[in-house]
C-alpha positions as CSV (number, residue, x, y, z in Angstrom):
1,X,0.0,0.0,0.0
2,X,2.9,2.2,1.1
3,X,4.3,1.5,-2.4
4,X,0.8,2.8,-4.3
5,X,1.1,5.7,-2.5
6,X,4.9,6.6,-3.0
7,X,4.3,5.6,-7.4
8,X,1.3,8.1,-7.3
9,X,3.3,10.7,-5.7
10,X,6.2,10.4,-7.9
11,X,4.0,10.2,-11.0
12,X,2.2,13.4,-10.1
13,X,5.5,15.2,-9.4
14,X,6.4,13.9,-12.9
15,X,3.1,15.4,-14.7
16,X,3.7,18.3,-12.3
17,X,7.3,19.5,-13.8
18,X,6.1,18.5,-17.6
19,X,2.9,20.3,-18.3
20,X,4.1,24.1,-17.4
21,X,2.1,25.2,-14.5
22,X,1.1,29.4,-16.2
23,X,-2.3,29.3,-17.4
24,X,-0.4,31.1,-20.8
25,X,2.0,28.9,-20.6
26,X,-0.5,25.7,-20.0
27,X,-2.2,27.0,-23.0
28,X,0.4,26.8,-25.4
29,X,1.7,23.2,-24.3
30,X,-2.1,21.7,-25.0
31,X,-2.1,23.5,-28.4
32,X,0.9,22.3,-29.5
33,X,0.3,18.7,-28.5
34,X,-2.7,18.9,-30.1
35,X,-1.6,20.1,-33.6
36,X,1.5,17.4,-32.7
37,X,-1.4,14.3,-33.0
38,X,-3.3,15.8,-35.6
39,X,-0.3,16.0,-37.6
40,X,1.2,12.5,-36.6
41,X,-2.4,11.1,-37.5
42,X,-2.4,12.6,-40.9
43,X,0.4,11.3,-41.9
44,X,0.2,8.0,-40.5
45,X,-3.6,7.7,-42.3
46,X,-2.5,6.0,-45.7
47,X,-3.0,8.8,-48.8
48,X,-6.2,6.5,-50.6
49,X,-8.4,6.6,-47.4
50,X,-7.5,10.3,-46.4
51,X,-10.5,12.5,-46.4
52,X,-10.2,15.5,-48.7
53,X,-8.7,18.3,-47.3
């Protein structure tokens, strides 16, 4: 149990120091990841089934 506790507090202190903490700042990490996946999804979708653009 003591071991739960200590992976959930190390994993939040992870999250914690990756997502920026500035509501601006916050802002700008969830856009980017954003256009990151739609742009990894794009071009992983092969060209014949891609929807028109």
């Amino acid at each position: 149990m003591a071991l739960a506790g200590l992976l959930v507090g190390l994993a939040q202190s992870v999250i914690a120091g990756t997502i920026p903490q500035d509501s601006a700042d916050r802002l700008a990490w969830w856009q980017t990841y954003w256009a990151h996946r739609r742009e990894r999804s794009r071009l992983s979708t092969p060209p014949d089934s891609r929807p028109p653009a």
